[in-house]
C-alpha positions as a Markdown table, in Angstrom:
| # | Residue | x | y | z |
|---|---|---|---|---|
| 1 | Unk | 30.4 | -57.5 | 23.3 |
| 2 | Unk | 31.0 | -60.6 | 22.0 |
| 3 | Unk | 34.5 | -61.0 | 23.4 |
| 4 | Unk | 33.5 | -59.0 | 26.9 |
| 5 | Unk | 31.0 | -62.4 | 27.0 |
| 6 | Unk | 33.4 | -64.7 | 26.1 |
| 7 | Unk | 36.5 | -63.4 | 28.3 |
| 8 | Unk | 33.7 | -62.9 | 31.3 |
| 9 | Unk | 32.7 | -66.7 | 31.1 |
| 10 | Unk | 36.4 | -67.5 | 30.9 |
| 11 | Unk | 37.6 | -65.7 | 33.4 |
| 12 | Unk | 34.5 | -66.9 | 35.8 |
| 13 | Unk | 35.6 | -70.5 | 35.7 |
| 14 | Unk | 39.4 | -69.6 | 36.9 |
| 15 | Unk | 37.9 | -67.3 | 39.2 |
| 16 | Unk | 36.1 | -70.4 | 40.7 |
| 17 | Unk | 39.0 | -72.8 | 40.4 |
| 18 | Unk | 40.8 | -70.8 | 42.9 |
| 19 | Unk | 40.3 | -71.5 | 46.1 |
| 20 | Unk | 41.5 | -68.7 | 48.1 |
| 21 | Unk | 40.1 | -65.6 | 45.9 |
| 22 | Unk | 36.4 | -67.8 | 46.5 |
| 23 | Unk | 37.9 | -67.6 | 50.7 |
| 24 | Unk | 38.0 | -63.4 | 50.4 |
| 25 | Unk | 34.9 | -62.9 | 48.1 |
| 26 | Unk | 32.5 | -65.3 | 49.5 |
| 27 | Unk | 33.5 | -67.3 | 52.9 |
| 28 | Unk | 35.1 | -64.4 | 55.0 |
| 29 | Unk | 32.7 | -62.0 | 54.1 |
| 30 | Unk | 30.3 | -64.5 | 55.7 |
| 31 | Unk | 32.3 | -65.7 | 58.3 |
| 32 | Unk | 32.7 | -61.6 | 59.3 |
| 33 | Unk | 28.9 | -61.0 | 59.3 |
| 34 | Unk | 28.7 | -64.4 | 61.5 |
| 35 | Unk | 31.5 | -63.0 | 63.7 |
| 36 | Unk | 30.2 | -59.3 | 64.5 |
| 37 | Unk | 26.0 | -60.5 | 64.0 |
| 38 | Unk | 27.1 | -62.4 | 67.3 |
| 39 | Unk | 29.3 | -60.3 | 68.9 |
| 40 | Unk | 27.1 | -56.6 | 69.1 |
| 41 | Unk | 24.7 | -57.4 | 65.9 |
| 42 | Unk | 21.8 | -56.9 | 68.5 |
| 43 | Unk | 23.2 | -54.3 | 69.8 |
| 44 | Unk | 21.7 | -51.1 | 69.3 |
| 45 | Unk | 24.6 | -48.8 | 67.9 |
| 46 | Unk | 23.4 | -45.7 | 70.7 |
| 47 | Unk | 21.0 | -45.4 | 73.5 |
| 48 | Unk | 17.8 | -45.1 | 72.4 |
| 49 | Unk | 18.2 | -46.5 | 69.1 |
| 50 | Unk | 16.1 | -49.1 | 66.8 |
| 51 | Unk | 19.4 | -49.1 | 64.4 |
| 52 | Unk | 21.5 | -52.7 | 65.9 |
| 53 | Unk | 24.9 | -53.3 | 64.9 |
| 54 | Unk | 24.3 | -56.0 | 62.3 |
| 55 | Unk | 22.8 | -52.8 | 60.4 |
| 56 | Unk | 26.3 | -51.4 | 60.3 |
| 57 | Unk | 28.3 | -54.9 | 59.4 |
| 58 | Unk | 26.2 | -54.8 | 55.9 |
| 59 | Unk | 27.7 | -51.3 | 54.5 |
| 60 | Unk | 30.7 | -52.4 | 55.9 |
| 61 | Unk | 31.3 | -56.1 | 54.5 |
| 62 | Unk | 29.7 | -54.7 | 51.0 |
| 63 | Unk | 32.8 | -51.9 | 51.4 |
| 64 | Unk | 35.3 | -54.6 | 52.5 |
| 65 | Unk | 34.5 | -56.8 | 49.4 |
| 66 | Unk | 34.8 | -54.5 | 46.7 |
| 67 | Unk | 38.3 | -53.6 | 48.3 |
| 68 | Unk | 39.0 | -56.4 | 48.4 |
| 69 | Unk | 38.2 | -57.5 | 44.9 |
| 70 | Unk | 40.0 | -54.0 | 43.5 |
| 71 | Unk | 43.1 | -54.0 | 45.1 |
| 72 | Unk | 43.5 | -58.0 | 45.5 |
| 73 | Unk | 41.5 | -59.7 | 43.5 |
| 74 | Unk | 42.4 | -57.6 | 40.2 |
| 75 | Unk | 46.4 | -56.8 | 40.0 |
| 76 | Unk | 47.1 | -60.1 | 41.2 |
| 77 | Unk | 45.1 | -62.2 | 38.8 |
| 78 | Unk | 46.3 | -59.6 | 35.9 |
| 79 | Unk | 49.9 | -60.5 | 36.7 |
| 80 | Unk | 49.7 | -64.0 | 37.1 |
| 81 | Unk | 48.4 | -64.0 | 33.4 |
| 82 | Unk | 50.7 | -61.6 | 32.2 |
| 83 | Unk | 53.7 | -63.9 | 34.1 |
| 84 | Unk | 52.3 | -66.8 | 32.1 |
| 85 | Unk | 52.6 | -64.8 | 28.6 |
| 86 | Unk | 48.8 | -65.5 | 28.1 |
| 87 | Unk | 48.1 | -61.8 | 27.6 |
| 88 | Unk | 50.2 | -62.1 | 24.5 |
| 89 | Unk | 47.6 | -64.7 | 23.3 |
| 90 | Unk | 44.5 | -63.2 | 24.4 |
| 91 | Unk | 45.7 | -60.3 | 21.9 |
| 92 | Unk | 46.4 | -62.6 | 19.3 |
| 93 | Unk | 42.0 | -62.5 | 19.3 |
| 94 | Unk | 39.4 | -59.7 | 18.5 |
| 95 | Unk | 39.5 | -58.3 | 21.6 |
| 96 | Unk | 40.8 | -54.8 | 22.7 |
| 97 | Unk | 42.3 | -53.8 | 25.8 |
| 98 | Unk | 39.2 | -51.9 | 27.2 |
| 99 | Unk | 37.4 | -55.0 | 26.3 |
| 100 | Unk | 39.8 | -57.1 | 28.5 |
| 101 | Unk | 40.1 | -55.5 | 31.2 |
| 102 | Unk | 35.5 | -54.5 | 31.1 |
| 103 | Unk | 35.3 | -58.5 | 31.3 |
| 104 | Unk | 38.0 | -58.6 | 34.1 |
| 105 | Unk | 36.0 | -56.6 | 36.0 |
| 106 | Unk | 32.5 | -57.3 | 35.4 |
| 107 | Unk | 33.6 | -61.0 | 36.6 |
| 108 | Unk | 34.9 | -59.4 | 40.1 |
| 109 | Unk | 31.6 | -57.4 | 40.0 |
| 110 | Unk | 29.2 | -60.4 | 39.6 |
| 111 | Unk | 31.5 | -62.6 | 42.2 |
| 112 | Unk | 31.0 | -59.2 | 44.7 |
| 113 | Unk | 27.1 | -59.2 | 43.6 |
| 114 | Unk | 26.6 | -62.7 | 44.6 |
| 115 | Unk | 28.6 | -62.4 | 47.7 |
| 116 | Unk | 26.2 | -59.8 | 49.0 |
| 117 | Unk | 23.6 | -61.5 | 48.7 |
| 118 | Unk | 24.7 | -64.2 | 50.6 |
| 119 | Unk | 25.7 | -62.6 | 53.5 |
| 120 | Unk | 23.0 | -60.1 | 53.4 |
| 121 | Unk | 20.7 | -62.8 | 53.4 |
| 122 | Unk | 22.3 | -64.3 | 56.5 |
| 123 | Unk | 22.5 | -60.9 | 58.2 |
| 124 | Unk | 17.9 | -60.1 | 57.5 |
| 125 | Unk | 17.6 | -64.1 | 58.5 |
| 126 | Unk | 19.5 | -64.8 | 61.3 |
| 127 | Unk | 20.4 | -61.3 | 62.9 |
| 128 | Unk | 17.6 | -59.4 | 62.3 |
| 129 | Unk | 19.1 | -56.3 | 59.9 |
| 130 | Unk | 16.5 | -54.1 | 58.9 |
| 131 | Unk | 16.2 | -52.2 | 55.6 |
| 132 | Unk | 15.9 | -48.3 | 56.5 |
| 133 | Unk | 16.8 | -47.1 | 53.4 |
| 134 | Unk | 13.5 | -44.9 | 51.6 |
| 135 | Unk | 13.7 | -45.1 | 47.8 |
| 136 | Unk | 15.8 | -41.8 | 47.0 |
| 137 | Unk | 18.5 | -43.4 | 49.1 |
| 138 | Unk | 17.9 | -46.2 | 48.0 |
| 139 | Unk | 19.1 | -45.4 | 44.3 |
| 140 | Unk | 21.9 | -43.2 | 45.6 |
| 141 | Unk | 23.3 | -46.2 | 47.5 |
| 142 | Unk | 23.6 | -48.4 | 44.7 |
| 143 | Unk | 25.5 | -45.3 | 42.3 |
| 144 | Unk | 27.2 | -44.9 | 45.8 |
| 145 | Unk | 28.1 | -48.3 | 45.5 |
| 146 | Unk | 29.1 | -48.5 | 41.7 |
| 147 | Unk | 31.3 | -45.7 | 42.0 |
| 148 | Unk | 33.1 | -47.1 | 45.0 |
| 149 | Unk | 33.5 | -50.4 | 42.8 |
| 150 | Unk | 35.4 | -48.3 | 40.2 |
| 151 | Unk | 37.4 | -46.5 | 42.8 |
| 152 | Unk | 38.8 | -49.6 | 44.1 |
| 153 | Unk | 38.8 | -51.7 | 40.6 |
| 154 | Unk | 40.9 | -48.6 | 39.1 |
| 155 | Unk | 43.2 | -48.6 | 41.5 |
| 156 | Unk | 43.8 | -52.1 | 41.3 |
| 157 | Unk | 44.2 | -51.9 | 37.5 |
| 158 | Unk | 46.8 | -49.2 | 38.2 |
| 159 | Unk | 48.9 | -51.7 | 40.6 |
| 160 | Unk | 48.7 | -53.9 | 38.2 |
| 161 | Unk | 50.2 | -51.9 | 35.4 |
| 162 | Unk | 53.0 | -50.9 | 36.8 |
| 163 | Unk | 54.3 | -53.5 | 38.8 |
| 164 | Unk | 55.3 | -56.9 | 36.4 |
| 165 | Unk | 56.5 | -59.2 | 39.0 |
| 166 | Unk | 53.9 | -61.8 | 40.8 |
| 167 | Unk | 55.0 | -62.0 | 44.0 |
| 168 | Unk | 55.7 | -58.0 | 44.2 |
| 169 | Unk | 52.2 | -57.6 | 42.9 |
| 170 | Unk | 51.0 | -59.9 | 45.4 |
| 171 | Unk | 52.8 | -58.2 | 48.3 |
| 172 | Unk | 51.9 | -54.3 | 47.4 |
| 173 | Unk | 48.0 | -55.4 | 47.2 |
| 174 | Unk | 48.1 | -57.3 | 50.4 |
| 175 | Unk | 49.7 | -54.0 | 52.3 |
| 176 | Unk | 47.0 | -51.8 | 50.5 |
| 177 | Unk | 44.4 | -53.8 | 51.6 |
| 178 | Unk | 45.1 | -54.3 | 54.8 |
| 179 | Unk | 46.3 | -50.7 | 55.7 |
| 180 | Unk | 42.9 | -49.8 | 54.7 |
| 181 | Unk | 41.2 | -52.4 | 56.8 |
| 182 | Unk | 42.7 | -51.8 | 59.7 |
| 183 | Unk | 42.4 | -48.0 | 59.5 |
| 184 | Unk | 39.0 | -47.6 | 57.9 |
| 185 | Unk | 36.8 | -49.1 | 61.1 |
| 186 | Unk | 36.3 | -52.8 | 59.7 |
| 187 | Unk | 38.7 | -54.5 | 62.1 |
| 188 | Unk | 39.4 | -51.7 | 64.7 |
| 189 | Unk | 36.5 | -49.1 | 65.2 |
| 190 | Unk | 37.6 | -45.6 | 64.5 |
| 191 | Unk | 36.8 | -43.9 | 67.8 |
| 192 | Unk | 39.1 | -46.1 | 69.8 |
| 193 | Unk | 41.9 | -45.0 | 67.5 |
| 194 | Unk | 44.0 | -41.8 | 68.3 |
| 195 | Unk | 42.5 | -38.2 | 67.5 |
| 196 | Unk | 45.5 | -38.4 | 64.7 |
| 197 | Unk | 45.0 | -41.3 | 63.1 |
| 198 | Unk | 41.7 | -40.7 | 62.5 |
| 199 | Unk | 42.6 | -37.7 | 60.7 |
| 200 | Unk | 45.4 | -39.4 | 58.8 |
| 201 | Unk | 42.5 | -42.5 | 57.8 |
| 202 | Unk | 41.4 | -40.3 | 55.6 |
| 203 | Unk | 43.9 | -40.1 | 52.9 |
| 204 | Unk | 42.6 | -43.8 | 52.3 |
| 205 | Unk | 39.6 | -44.1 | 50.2 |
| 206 | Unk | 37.5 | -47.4 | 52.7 |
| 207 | Unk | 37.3 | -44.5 | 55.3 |
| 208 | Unk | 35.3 | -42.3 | 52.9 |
| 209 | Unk | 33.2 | -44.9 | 51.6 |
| 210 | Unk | 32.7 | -47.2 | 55.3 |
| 211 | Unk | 31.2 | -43.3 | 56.2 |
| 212 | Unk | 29.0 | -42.9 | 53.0 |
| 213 | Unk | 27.6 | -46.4 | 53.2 |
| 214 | Unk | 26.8 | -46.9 | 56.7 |
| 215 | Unk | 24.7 | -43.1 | 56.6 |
| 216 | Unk | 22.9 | -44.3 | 53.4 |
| 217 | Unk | 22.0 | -47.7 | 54.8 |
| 218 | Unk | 20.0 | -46.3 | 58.3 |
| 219 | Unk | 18.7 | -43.7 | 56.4 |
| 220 | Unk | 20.3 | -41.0 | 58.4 |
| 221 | Unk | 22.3 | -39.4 | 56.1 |
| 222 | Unk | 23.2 | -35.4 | 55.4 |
| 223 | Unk | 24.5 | -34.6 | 52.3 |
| 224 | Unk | 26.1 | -31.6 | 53.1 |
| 225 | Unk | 28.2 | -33.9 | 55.7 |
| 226 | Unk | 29.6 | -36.3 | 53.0 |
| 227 | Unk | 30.0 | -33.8 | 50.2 |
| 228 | Unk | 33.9 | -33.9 | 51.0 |
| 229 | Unk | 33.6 | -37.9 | 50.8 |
| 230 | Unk | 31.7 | -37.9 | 48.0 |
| 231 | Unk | 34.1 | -35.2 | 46.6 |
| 232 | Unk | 37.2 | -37.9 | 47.9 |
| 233 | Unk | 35.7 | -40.9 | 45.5 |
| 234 | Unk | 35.3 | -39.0 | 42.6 |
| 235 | Unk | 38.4 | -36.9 | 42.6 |
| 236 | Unk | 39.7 | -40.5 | 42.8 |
| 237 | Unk | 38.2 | -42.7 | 40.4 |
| 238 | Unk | 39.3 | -39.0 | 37.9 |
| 239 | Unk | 42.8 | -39.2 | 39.3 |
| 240 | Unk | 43.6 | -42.7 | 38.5 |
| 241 | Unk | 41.8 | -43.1 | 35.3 |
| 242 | Unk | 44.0 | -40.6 | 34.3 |
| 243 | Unk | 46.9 | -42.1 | 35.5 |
| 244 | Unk | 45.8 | -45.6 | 33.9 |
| 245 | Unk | 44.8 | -44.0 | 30.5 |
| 246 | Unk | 48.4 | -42.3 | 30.9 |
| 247 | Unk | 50.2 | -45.1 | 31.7 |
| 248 | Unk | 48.7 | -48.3 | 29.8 |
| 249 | Unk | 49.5 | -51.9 | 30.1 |
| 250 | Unk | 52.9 | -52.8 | 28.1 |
| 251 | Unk | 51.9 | -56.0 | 27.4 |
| 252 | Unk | 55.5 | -57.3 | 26.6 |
């Protein structure tokens, strides 16, 4: 634990020296719930109902960030270091690979944390989002949540491990990321796409967890509804820790 601390603190201040990973995890998140808060954010989301739009941009920025951080932030830092031949140094110390790779991601998830609550903040201040979640789904939102982080995080540690080269790293998690925002209802909602490509979505895991998210956060979800998401995620985070644990980093 020790090392987790020491590589977390490390790997905080780079985190913060570059400019446009602080741009995806903490300005356009904000700039987003600015965007849509003004655009339909007082809108209710049907006839007849107290739930406004801003209470859908939440589930959905808090959705978009943790992609975000997984598929983008992760692989890419990864192979910058590994490009540099620092990962040969960092093993060169008491640290394992679990270890590494534990502090690697609890920076990501404490960058994400705090980015949430800046733009939740701004969304209960300035846009009026209410908080309809009762205390059961309340708990099963944040495990909802964690489990999503993995999803995304694993899947970014599995980019990263097989692809050496920078720029090719940078290039296959851009595409990931933004096939999955522009077909998981962030950018483009769903019902104005085609019959098919909302079928086709959801080979994608945002889809699954945009749909999870948004239910738990009005309070108006049905379990039996989202067991196939929820059955998605998991299936998921199992498939590629397999494949990572199969795989490993070849540090060389």
């Amino acid at each position: 634990m020790i090392a987790v601390k020491a590589f977390f603190k490390v790997e905080l201040k780079a985190l913060f020296r570059e400019p446009v990973t602080i741009f995806f995890m903490i300005i356009l998140p904000i700039i987003l719930t600015i965007v849509f808060g003004s655009t339909f954010g007082d809108s209710p989301i049907k006839e007849g109902s107290k739930v406004l739009g801003i209470d859908l941009v939440v589930p959905n920025n808090i959705v978009f960030l943790l992609a975000n951080a997984g598929l983008m932030g992760i692989p890419i830092t990864i192979s910058e270091v590994r490009s540099q031949m620092a990962l040969k140094r960092y093993f060169t110390l008491p640290v394992t690979y679990l270890g590494y790779f534990f502090s690697l991601g609890l920076t990501f998830a404490f960058v994400s944390f705090a980015s949430v609550l800046l733009f939740g903040a701004i969304s209960f201040i300035f846009y009026d989002a209410s908080f309809w979640m009762n205390g059961a789904n309340t708990v099963i939102f944040l495990i909802t949540c964690l489990l999503i982080l993995y999803d995304f995080f694993i899947a970014g540690y599995f980019i990263a491990i097989n692809i050496k080269n920078p720029r090719t790293t940078n290039i296959v998690s851009t595409i990931s990321f933004l096939a999955m925002v522009f077909t998981s209802g962030v950018a483009i909602p769903l019902d104005s796409m085609p019959k098919y490509l909302q079928h086709a979505v959801d080979i994608l895991p945002m889809s699954h967890s945009i749909k999870i998210l948004q239910d738990l956060w009005i309070n108006q979800i049905h379990y039996h509804d989202r067991f196939g998401d929820y059955l998605y995620l998991v299936l998921m985070a199992l498939l590629f820790t397999f494949l990572v644990k199969w795989r490993r980093l070849r540090w060389d």
